[in-house]
DOMARMAR-624925 format. One record per residue (C-alpha): residue in one letter; x, y, z. Coordinates in Angstrom, 2 decimals. Layout:
# residues N
@r A, u X, v Y, w Z
...
END
This chain:
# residues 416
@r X, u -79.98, v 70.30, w -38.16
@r X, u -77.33, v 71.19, w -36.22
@r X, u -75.46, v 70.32, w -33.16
@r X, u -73.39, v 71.63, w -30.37
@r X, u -69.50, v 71.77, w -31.12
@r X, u -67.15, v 70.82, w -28.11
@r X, u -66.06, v 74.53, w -28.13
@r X, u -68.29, v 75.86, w -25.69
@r X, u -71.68, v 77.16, w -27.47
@r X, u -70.52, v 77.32, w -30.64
@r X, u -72.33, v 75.45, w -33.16
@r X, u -71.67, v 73.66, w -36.21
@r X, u -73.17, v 72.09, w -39.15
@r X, u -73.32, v 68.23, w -39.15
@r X, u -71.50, v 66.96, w -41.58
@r X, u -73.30, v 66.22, w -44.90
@r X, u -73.45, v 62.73, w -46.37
@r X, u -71.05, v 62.20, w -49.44
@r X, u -71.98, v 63.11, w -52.66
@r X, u -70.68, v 59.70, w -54.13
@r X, u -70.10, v 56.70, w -51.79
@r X, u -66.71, v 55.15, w -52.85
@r X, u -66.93, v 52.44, w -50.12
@r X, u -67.52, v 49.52, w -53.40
@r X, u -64.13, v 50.43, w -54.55
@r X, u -62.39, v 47.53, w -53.59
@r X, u -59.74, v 45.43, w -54.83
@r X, u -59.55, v 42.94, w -57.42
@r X, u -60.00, v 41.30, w -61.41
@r X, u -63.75, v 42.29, w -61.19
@r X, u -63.47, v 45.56, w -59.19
@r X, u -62.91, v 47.72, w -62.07
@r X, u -66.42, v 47.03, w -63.84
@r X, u -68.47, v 46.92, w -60.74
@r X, u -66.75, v 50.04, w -59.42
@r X, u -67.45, v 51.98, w -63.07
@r X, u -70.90, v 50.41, w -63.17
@r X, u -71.95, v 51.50, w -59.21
@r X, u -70.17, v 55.22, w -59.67
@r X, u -72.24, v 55.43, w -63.32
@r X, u -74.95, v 54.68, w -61.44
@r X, u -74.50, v 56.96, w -58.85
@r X, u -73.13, v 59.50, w -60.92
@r X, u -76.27, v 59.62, w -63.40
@r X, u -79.02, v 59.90, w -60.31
@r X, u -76.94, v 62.96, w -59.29
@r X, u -76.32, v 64.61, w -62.01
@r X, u -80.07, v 63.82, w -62.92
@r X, u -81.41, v 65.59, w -60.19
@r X, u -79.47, v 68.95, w -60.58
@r X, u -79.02, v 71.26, w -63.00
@r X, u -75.06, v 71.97, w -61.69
@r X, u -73.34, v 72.09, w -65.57
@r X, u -70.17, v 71.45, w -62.89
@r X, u -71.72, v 67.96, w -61.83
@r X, u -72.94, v 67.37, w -64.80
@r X, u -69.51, v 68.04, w -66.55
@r X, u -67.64, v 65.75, w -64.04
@r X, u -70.35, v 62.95, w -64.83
@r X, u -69.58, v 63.17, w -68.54
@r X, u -65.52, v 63.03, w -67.94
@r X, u -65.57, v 60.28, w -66.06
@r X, u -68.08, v 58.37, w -68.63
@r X, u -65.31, v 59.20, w -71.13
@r X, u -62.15, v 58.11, w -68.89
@r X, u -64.69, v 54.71, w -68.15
@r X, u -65.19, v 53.84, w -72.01
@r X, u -61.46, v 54.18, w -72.20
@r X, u -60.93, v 51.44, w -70.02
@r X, u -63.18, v 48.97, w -70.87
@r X, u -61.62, v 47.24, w -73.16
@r X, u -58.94, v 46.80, w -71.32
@r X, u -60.67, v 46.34, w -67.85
@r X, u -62.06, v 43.12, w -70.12
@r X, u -58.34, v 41.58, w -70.98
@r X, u -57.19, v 42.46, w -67.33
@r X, u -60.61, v 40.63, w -66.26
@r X, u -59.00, v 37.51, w -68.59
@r X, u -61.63, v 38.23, w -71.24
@r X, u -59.17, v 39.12, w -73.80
@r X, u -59.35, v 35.63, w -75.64
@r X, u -63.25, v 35.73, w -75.50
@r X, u -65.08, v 37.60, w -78.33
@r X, u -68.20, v 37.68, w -76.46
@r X, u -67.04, v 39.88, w -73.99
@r X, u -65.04, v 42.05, w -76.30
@r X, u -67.70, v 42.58, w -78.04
@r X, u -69.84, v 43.42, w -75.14
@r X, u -67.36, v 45.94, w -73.76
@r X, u -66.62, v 47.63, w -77.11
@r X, u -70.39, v 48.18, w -77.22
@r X, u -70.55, v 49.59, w -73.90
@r X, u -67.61, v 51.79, w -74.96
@r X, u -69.76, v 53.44, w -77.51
@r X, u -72.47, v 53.52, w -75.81
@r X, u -70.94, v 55.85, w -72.50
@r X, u -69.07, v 57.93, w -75.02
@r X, u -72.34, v 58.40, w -77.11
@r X, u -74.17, v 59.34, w -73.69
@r X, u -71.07, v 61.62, w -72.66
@r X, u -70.60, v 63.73, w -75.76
@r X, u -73.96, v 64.49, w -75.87
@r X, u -74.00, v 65.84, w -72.30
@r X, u -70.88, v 67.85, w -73.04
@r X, u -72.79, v 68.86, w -76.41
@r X, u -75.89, v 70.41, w -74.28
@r X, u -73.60, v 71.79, w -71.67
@r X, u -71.09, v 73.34, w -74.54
@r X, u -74.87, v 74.93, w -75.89
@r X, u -75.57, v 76.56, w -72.78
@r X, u -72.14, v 78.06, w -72.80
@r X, u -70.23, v 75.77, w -70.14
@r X, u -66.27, v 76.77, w -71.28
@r X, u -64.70, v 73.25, w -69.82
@r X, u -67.47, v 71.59, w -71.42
@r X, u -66.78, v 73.08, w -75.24
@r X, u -62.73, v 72.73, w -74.61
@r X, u -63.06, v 69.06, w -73.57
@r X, u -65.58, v 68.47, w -76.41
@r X, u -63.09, v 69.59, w -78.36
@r X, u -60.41, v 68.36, w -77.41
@r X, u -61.89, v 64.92, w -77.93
@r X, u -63.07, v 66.10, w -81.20
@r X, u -59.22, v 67.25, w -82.19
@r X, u -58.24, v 63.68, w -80.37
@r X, u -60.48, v 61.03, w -82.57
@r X, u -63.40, v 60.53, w -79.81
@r X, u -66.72, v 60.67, w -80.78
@r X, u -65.68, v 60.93, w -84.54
@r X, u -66.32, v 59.00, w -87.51
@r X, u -63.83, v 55.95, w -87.55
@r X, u -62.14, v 57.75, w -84.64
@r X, u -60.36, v 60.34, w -87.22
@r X, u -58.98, v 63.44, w -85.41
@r X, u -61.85, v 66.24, w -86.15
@r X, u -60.07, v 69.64, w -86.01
@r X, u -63.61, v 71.25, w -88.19
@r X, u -65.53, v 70.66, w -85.75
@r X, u -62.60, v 70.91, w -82.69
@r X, u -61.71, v 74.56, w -83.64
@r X, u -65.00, v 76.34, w -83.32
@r X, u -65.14, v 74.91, w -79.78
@r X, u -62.03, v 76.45, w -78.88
@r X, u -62.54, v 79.38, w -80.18
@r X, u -66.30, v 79.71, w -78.16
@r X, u -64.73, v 78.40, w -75.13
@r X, u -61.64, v 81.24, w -75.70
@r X, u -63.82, v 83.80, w -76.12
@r X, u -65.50, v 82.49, w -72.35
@r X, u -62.01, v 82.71, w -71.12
@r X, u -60.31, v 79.33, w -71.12
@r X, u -57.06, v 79.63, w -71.28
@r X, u -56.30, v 75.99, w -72.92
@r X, u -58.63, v 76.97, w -75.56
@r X, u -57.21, v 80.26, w -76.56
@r X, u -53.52, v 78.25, w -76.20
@r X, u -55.12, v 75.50, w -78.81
@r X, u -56.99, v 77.30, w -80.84
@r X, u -53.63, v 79.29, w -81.38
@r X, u -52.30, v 75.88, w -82.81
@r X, u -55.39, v 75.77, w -85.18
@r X, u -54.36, v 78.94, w -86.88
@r X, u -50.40, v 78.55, w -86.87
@r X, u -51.04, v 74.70, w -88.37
@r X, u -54.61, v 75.74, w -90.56
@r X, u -56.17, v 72.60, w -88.53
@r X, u -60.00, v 73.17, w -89.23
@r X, u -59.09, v 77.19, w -90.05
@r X, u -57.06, v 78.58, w -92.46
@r X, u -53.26, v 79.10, w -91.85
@r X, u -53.30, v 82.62, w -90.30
@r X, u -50.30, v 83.03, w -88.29
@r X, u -51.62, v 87.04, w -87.21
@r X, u -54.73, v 85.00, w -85.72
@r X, u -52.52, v 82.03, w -84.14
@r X, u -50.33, v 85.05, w -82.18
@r X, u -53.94, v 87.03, w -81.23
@r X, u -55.07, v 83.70, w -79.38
@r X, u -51.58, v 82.51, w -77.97
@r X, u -51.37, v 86.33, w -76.43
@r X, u -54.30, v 85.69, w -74.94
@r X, u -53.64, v 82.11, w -73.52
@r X, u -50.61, v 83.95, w -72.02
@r X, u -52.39, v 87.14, w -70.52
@r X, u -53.70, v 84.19, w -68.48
@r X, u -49.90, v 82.81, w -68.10
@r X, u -50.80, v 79.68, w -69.66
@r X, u -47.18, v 78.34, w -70.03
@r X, u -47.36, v 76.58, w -73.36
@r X, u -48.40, v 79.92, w -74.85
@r X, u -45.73, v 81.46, w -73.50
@r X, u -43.07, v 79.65, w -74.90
@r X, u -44.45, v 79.67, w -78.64
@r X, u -44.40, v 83.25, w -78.08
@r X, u -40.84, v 82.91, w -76.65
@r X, u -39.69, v 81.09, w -79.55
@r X, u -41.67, v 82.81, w -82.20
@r X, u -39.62, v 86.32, w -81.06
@r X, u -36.71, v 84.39, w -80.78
@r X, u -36.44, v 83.20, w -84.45
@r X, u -38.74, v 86.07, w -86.05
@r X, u -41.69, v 83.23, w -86.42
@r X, u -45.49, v 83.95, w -86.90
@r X, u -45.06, v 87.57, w -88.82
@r X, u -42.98, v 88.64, w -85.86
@r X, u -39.93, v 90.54, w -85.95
@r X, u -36.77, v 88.75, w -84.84
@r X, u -36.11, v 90.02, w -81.11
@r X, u -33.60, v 87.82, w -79.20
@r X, u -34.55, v 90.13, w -75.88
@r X, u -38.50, v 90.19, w -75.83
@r X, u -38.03, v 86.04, w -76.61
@r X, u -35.84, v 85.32, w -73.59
@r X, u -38.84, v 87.39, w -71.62
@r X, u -41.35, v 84.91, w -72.35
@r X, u -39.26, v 82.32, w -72.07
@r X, u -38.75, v 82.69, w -68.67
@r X, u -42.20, v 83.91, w -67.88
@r X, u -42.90, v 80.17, w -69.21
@r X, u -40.34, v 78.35, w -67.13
@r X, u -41.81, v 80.09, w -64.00
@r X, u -45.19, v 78.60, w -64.79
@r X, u -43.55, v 75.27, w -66.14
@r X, u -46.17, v 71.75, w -65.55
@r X, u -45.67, v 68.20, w -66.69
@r X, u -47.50, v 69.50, w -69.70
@r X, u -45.17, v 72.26, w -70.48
@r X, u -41.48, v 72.33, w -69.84
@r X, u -39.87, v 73.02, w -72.58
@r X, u -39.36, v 76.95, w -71.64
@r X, u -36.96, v 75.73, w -68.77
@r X, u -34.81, v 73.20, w -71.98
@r X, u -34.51, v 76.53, w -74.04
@r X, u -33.33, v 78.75, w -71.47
@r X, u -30.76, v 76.18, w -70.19
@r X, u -29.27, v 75.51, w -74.19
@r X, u -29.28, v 79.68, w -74.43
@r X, u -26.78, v 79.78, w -70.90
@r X, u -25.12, v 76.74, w -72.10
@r X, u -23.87, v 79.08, w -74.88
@r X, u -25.52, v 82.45, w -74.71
@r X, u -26.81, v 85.15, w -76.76
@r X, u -25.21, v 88.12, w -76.97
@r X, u -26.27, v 91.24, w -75.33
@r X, u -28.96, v 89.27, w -73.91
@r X, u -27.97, v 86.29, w -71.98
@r X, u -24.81, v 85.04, w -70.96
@r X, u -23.17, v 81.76, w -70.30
@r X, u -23.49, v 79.61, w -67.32
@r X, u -23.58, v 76.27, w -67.10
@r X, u -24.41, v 75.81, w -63.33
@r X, u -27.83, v 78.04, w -63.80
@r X, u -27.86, v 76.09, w -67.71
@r X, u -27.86, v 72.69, w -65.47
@r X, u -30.17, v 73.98, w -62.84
@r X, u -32.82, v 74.21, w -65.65
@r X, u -32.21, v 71.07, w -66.87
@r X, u -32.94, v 69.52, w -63.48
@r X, u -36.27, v 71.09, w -62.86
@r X, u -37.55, v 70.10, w -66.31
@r X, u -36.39, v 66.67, w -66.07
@r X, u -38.12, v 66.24, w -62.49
@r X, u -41.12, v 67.35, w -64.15
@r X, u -40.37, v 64.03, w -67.12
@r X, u -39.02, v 66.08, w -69.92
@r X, u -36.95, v 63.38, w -71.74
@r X, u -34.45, v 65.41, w -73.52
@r X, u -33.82, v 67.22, w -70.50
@r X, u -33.19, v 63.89, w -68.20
@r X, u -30.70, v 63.07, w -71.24
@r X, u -28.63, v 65.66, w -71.71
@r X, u -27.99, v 65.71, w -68.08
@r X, u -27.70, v 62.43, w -68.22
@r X, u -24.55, v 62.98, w -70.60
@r X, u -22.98, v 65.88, w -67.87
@r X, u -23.00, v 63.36, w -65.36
@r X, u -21.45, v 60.89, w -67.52
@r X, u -18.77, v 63.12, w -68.68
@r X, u -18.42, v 66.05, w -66.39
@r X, u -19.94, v 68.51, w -69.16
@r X, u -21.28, v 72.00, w -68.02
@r X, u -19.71, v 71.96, w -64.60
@r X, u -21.57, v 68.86, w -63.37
@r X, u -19.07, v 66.29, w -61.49
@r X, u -18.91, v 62.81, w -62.85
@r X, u -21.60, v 60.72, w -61.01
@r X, u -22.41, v 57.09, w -62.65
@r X, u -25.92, v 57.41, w -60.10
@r X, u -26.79, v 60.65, w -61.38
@r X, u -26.10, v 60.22, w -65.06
@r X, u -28.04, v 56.79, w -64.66
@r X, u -30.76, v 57.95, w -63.13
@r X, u -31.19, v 60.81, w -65.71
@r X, u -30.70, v 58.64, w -68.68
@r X, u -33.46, v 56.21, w -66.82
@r X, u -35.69, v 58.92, w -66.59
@r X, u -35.80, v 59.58, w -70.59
@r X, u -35.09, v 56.25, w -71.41
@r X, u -38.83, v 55.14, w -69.84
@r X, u -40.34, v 57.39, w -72.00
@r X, u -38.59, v 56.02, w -75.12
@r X, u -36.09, v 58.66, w -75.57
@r X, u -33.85, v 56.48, w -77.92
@r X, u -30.48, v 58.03, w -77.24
@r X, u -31.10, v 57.30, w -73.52
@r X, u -32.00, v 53.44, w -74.23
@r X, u -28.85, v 53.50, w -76.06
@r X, u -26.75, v 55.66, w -73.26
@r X, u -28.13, v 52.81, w -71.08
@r X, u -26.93, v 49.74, w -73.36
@r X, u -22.80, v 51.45, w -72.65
@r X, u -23.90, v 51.42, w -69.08
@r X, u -25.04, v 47.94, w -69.05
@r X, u -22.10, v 46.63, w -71.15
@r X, u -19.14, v 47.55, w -68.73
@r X, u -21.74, v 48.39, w -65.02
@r X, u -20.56, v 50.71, w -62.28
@r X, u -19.60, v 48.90, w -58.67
@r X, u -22.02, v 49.70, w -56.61
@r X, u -24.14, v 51.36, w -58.98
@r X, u -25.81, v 49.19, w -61.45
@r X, u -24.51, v 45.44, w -62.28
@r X, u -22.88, v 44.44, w -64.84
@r X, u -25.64, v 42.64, w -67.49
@r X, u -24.86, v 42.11, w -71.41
@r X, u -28.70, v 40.53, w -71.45
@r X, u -30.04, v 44.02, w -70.02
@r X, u -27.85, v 46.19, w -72.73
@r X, u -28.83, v 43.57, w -75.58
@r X, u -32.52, v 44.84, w -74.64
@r X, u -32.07, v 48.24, w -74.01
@r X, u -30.20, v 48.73, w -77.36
@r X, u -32.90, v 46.40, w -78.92
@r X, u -35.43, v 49.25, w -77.70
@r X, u -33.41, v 51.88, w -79.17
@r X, u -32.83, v 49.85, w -82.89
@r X, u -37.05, v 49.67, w -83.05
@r X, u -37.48, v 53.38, w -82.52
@r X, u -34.81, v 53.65, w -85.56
@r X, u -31.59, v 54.51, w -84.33
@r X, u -29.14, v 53.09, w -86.68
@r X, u -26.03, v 53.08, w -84.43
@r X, u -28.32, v 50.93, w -82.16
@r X, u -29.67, v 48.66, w -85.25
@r X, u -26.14, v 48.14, w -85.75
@r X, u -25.66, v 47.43, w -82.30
@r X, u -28.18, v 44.62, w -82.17
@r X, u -26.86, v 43.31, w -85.38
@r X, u -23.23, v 42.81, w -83.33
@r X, u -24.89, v 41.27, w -80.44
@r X, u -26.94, v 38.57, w -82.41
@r X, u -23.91, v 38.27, w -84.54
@r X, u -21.46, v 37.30, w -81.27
@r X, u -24.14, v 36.58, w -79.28
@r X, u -23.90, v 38.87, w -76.62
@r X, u -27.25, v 38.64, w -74.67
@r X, u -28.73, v 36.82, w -76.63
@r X, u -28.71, v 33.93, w -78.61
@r X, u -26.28, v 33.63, w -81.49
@r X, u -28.63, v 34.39, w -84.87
@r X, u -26.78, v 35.49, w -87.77
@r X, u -29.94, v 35.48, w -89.88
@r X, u -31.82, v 38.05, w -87.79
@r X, u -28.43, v 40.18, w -87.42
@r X, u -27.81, v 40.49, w -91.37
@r X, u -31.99, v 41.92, w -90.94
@r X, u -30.70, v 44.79, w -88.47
@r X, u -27.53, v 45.56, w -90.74
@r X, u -29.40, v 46.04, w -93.57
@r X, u -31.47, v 48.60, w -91.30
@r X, u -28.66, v 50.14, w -89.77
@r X, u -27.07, v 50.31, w -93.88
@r X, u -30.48, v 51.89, w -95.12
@r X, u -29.52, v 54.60, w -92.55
@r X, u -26.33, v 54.74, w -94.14
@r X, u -24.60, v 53.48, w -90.83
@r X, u -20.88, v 52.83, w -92.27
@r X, u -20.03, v 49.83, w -90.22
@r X, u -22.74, v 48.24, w -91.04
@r X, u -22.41, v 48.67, w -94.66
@r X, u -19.14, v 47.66, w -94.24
@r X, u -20.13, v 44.14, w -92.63
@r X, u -22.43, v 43.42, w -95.29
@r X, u -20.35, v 44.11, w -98.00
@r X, u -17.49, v 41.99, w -96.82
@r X, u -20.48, v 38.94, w -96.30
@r X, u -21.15, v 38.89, w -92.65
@r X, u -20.54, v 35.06, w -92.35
@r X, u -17.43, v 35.16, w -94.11
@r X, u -15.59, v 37.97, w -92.54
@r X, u -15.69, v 35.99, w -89.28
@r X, u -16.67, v 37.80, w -85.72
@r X, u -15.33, v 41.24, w -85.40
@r X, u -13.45, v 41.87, w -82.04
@r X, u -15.49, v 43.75, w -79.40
@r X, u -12.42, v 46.55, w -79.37
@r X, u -13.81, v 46.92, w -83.04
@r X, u -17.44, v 46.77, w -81.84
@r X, u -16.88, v 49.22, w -78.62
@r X, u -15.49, v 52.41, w -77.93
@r X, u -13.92, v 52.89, w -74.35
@r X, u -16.05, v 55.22, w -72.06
@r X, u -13.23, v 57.63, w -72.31
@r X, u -12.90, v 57.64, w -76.22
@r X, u -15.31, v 60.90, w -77.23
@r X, u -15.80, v 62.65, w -80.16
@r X, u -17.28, v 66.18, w -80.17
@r X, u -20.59, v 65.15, w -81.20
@r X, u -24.15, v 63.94, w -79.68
@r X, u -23.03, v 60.53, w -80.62
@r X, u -19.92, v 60.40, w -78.84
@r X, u -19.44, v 57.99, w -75.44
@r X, u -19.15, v 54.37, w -75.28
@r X, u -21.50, v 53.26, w -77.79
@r X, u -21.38, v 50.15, w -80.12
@r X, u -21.34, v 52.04, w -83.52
END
């Protein structure tokens, strides 16, 4: 069993043949399903021959992530048009997740923590549920069981449970018991509902500006992808303080800002996006930098970004990004079907004119009339004076210059 090392006498253990063999994973349309079937395989002669709840945890998560991706593992196979196969892989869907929840079920029993959170989280999710309806009865008394084992995601959710009465009553005492728990164990997202909740006198707790900053910044220096949104609070408080407690400055405000948009926080990418583009809060103005932020949120369908993007695209930045009236038609497009009425109106001018896109006046009355029902003024304004009458409006009418700004969120070049 073992073997001489080249260091002198020493010996060492010969290394142990992998638990799974991964060498099938190859590329291509079919890989997926052979891959999930050959790992199943594997997986379930492992995790039948030990009684490891660990193994036989990780067995039952990746059953779960596999059903999830067999229906579409069939339309990226070409099977999308072919019921046959649809069929087939929907059954096999129910079938893994049928075989997975119950292992999480007997490991939950036997008092496996990940087991009962991820139970319920699927639960609290729609999986394993009749007609795939979010479950929070039967979601709740798993967290609590796997809080009371320690987990700190549990204790954080099960804190939601009470605050929102999903599968509980509405106790807010109860919700702050659990979410102090979650952030003895400095789970982050704990730790900024706490943060907040002192801040504004939430959850039965007395209003203390001072104790809410604390957790705020106990948050941000535990901030994930998951949880950022201590590091967005505490840069809005030093953009314009709190008295006694925290003081202005925008440098530190747009150091915050930075870190939570690296880790994807959309409204964090945006509003630096906007200090870029104007020199706000001390930042110089960079067309790159504002760009890049705004493309950050703007992937993750922040709507004001799409928009912010749509000004870019309609005048470009030399050596930046081109020049493209098709790419701001789309961009504000994206922005008018996530409801944004200054971009409904938007589209409405650039199917009007035809900027972009082809000329369609019938489809650009159809975003008007959105952009009106949001009580958008210009847009009310064409429609009442009969769009086809009133003849094209002028795109100084349409646009305001880059430089034009009014004090609020909306302000910059945007096509109102």
């Amino acid at each position: 069993m073992y073997a001489p090392s080249q260091k002198g006498g020493d010996t060492a253990s010969l290394a142990a043949p992998p638990l799974l063999d991964h060498s099938h994973l190859r590329p291509g349309k079919s890989a997926l399903l052979l891959s999930h079937d050959r790992t199943l395989e594997l997986y379930r002669a492992n995790a039948k021959k030990t009684n490891d709840p660990e193994l036989q945890f990780e067995f039952a998560v990746f059953m779960i992530d596999a059903a999830k991706s067999l229906p579409t593992t069939a339309i990226s196979a070409g099977d999308a048009s072919n019921p046959v196969a649809q069929e087939k892989a929907e059954a096999r869907q129910t079938e893994l997740l049928r075989e997975a929840l119950g292992l999480l079920k007997r490991l939950a029993d036997r008092g496996h923590s990940p087991s009962q959170y991820f139970l319920a989280d699927c639960y609290a999710n729609g999986l394993g549920t009749a007609r795939g309806k979010q479950d929070f009865d039967r979601a709740y008394p798993l967290f609590v069981l796997a809080a009371k084992h320690g987990h700190p995601d549990a204790s954080y959710r099960a804190g939601t449970c009470c605050e929102n009465g999903w599968g509980c009553r509405r106790e807010s005492a109860k919700a702050v018991q659990f979410y102090r728990k979650a952030a003895a164990a400095l789970h982050p997202g704990a730790m900024y509902r706490l943060g907040l909740a002192e801040l504004n006198g939430e959850l039965g707790l007395s209003r203390s500006p001072k104790e809410g900053v604390k957790w705020l910044k106990r948050s941000a220096e535990h901030a994930t992808h998951e949880f950022p949104h201590a590091l967005h609070e505490l840069a809005l408080l030093h953009e314009r303080g709190v008295e006694n407690v925290i003081f202005v400055d925008y440098a530190y405000a747009a150091e915050l800002l930075a870190q939570a948009a690296e880790l994807g926080y959309a409204p964090s990418a945006y509003r630096l996006g906007e200090c870029y583009e104007y020199g706000k809060m001390g930042c110089p103005q960079d067309p790159a930098l504002s760009i890049h932020y705004y493309n950050i949120a703007a992937q993750q369908n922040h709507r004001d970004a799409c928009f912010a993007l749509t000004a870019w695209y309609l005048v470009g930045s030399p050596g930046v990004l081109p020049q493209s009236d098709t790419e701001a038609y789309l961009w504000a497009r994206k922005a008018a079907e996530q409801g944004l009425a200054k971009a409904q109106y938007a589209v409405g001018y650039f199917l009007e004119v035809g900027i972009g896109v082809q000329q369609d006046l019938h489809e650009a009355i159809q975003w008007y009339k959105k952009a009106a029902e949001q009580n958008d003024k210009r847009a009310i304004q064409r429609l009442r004076n009969n769009v086809a009458a009133a003849g094209p409006i002028s795109p100084q009418d349409a646009i305001l210059s880059r430089n034009e700004q009014d004090t609020g969120k909306d302000g910059g070049c945007i096509i109102m």
